[in-house]
Backbone as a chain_set.jsonl record, in Angstrom:
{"seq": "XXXXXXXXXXXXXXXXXXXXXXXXXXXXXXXXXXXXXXXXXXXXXXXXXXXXXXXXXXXXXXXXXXXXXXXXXXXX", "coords": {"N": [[-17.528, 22.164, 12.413], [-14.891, 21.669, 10.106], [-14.069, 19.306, 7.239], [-12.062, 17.479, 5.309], [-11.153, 14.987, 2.715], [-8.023, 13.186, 1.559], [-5.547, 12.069, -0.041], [-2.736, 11.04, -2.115], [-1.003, 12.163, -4.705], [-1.938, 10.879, -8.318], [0.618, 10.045, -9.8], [2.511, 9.776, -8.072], [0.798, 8.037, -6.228], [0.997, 5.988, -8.268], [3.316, 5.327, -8.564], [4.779, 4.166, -6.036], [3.109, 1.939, -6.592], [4.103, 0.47, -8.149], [7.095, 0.29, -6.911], [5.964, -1.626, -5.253], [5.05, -3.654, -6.152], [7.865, -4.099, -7.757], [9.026, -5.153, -4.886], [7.307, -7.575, -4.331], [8.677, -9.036, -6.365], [10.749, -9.301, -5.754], [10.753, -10.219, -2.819], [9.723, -12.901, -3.404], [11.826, -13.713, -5.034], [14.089, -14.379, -3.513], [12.756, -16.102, -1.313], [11.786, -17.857, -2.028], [13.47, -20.524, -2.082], [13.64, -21.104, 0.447], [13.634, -22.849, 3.362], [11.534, -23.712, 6.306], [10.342, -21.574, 8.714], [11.277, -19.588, 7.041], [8.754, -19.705, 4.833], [6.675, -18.841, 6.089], [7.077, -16.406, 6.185], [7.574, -15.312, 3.803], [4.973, -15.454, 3.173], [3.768, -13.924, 4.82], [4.944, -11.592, 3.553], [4.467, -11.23, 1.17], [1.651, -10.822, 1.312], [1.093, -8.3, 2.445], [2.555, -6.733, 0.94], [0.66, -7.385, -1.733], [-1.137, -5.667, 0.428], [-0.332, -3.108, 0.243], [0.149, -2.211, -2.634], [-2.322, -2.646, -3.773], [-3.963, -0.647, -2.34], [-2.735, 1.373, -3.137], [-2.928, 1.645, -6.068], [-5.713, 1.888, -6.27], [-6.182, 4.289, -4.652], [-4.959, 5.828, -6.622], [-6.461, 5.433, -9.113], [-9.388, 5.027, -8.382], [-12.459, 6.911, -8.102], [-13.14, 7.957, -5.558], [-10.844, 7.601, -4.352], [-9.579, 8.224, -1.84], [-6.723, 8.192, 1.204], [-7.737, 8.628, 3.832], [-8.515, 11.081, 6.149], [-9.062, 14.099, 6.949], [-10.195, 15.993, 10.373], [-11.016, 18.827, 11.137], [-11.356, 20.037, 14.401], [-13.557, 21.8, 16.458], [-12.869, 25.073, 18.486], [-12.111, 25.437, 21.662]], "CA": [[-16.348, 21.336, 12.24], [-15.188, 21.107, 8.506], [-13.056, 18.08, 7.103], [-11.623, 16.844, 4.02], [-10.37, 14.184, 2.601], [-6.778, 13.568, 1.409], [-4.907, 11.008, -0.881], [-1.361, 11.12, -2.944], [-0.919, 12.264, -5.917], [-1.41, 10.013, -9.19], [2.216, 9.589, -10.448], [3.031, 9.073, -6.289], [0.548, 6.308, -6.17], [1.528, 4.659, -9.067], [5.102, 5.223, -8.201], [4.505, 3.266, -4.809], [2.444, 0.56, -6.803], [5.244, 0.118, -9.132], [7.584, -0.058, -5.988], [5.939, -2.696, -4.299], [5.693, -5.037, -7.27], [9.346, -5.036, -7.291], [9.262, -5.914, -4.289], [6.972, -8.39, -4.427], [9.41, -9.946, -7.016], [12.324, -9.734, -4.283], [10.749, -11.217, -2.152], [9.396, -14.23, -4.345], [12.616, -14.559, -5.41], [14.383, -14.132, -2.552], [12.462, -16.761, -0.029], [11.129, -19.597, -2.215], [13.814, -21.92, -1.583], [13.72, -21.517, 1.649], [12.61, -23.547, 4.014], [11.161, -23.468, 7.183], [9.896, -20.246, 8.695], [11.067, -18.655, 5.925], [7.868, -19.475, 4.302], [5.573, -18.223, 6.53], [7.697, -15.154, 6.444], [7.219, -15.575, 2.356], [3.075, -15.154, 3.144], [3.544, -12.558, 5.173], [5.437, -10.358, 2.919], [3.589, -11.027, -0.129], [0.082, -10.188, 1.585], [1.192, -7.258, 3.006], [2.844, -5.876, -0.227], [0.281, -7.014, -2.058], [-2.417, -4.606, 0.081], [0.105, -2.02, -0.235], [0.093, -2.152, -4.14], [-3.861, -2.749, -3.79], [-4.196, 0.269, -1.554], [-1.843, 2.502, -3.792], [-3.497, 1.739, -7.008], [-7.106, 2.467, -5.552], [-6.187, 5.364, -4.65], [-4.441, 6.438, -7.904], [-7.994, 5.495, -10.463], [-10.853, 5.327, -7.908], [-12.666, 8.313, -8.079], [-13.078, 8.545, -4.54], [-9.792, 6.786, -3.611], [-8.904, 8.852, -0.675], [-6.139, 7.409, 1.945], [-7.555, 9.486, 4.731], [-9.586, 12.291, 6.854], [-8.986, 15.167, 8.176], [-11.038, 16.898, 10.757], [-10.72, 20.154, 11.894], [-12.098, 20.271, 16.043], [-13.763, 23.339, 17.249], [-11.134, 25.308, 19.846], [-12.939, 25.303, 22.937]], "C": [[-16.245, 21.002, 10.749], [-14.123, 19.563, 8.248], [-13.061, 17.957, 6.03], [-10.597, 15.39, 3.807], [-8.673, 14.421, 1.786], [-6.172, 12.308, 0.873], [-3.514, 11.703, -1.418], [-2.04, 11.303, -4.123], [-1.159, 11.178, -7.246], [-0.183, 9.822, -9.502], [2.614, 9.059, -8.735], [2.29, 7.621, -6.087], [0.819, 5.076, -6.887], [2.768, 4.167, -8.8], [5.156, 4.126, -7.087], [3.876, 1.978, -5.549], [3.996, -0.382, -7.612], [6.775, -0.487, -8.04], [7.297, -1.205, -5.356], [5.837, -3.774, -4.915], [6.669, -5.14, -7.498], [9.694, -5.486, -6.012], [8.874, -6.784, -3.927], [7.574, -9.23, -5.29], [10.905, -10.169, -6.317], [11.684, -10.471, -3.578], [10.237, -12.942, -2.104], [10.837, -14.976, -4.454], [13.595, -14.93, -4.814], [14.314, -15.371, -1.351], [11.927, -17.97, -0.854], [11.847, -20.526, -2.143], [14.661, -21.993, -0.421], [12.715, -22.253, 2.557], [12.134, -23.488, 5.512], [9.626, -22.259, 7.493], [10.282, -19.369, 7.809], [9.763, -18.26, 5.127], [7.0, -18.952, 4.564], [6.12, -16.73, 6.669], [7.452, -14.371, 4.899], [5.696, -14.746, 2.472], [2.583, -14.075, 3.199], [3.841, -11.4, 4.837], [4.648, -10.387, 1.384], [2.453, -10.489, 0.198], [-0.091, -8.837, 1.862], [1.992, -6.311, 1.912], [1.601, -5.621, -1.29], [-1.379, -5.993, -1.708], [-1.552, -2.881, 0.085], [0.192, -1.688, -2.014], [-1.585, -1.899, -3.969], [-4.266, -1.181, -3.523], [-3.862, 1.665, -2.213], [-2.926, 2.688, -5.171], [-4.972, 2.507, -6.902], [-7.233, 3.68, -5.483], [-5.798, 6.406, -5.746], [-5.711, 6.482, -8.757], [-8.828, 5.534, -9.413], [-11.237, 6.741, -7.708], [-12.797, 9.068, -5.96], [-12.168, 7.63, -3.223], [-9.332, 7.887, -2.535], [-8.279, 7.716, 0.531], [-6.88, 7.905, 3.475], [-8.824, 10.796, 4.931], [-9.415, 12.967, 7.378], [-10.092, 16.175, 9.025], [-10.769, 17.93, 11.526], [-11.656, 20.407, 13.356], [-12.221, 21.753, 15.911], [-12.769, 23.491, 18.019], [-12.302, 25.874, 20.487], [-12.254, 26.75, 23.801]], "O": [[-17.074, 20.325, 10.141], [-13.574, 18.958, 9.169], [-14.094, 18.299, 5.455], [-9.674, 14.944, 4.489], [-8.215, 15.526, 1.498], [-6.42, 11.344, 1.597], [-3.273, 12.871, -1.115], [-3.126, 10.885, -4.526], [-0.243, 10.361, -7.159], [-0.101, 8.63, -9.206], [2.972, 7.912, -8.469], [2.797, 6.518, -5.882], [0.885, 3.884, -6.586], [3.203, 3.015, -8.79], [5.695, 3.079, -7.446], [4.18, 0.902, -5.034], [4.546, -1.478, -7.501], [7.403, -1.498, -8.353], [8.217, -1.867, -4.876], [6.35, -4.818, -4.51], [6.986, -6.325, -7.593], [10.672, -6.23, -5.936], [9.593, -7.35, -3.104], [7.144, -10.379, -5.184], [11.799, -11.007, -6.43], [12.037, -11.648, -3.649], [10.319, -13.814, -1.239], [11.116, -16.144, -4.184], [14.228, -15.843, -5.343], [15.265, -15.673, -0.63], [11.659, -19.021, -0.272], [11.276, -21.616, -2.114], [15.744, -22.533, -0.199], [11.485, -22.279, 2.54], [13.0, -22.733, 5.955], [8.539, -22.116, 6.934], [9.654, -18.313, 7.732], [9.501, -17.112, 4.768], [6.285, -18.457, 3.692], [5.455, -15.934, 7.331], [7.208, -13.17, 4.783], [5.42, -13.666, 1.948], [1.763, -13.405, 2.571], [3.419, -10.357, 5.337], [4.388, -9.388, 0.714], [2.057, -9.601, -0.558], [-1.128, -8.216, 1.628], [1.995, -5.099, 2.132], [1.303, -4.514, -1.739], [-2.271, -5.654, -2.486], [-2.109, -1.79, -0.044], [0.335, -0.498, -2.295], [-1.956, -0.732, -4.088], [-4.833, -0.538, -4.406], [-4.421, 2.74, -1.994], [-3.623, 3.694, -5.301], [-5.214, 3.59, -7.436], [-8.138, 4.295, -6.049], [-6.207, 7.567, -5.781], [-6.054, 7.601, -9.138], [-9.28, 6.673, -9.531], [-10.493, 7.603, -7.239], [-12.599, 10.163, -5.434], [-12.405, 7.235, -2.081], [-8.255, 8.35, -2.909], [-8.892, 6.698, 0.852], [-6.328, 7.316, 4.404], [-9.67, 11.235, 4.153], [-9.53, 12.781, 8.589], [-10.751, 17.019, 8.418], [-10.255, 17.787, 12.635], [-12.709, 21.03, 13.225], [-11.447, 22.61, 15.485], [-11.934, 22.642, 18.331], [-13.201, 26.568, 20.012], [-12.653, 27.042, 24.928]]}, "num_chains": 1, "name": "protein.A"}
């Protein structure tokens, strides 16, 4: 059974990092004067952008930033 790993491109991951910090500035600017559930809606879009930025970058400089695994099964 062989397998490899598998990531995006540099310029793709940065591209995506670069993407989600604007939208981490939409949605900053977007929901802070709101009130209510907006805010917890606020939390949840900042955390979750920023592990998509996190996630993107990582994979762009770590040397063994891979998103992923592929394994090839025996055929039975």
């Amino acid at each position: 059974m062989s397998s490899f790993r598998y990531r995006p491109s540099k310029p793709a991951a940065v591209l995506s990092a670069v993407v989600g910090v604007g939208m981490l500035v939409f949605g900053i600017s977007t929901f802070h004067d709101e009130g209510g559930s907006a805010v917890g809606f606020l939390v949840f879009w900042c955390a979750v952008v920023a592990g998509i930025v996190g996630l993107n970058l990582w994979s762009a400089f770590a040397k063994n930033g891979a998103l992923g695994t592929y394994e090839e099964k025996p055929r039975t």
